[in-house]
Structures are given as structure tokens and as C-alpha cells.
N, C-alpha and C positions, 0 to 999 in steps of 0.2 A: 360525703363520699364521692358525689359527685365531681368535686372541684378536684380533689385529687385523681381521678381518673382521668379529667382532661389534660391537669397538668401531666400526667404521666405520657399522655398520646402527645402531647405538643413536642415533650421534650423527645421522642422515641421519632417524629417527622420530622422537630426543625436540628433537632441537634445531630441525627447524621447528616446532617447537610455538608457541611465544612468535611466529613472522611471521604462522602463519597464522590468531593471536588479534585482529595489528595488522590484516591486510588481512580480516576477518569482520569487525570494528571498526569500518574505515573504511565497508565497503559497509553495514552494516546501519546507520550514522549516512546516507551519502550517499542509500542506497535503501530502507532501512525495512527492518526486521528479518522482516518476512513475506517479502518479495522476495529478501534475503539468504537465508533458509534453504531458499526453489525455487532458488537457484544453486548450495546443496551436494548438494541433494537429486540433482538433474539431474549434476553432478560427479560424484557418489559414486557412482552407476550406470553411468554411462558410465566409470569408471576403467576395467575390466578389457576394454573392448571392444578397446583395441592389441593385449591376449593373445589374444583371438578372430581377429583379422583378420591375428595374425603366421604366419609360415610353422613357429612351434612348434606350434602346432595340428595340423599334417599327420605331423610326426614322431615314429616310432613306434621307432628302433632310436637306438643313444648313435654320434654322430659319430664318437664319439675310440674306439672300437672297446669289445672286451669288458677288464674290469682283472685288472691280473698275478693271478695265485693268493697265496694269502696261505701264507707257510711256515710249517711246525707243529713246534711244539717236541715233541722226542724225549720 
């Protein structure tokens, strides 16, 4: 389960790579490479603000309760 969760992050980090080269591309042709990089700058700051504003913030104990014990070999 593992392996496929990682494949699935790998593919979800390296594989937008190559759109978000076309769409930095197009804006910094359409709006000038200064103005493009105040739209990642302003992006990249603001990414983490949904984690600040979500209701994980406030939580402090695991929903799904405490996990089994783990058995120890004799």
C-alpha cells in the first residue's frame, strides 16, 4: 500500500512539472517575466493559508482513536 501511495505523490510532484513549465511559459510571454514571477511569488506564499484556515489546526487528539499495541515476539 505503501508503494503505491508513493507512486501516486511522485507522480502528482514530478508529473505537473512539465504544465506548470507550459502555463509560467505562456504568462511570462503573455505578461512579462517580471509580472509572472509576482504571480508565483504571491502563489507560493499563500499556498499553506487552506492549512491555517482548516479545522486541522484546531486538532489536537487522532480521530480514529489511540492504535492497537504492537505484539512482541517471545
Amino acid at each position: 500500500m505503501r508503494g503505491r501511495v508513493n507512486a501516486a505523490a511522485h507522480w502528482i510532484n514530478w508529473g505537473t512539472l512539465p504544465l506548470g513549465g507550459l502555463v509560467g511559459g505562456a504568462l511570462a510571454t503573455a505578461l512579462g517575466v517580471r509580472t509572472t514571477m509576482w504571480i508565483a511569488v504571491v502563489g507560493g506564499c499563500s499556498a499553506g493559508l487552506w492549512l491555517f484556515f482548516s479545522p486541522l489546526r484546531g486538532m489536537h487528539d487522532n480521530p480514529l482513536g489511540q492504535p492497537d499495541p504492537v505484539a512482541r515476539r517471545p
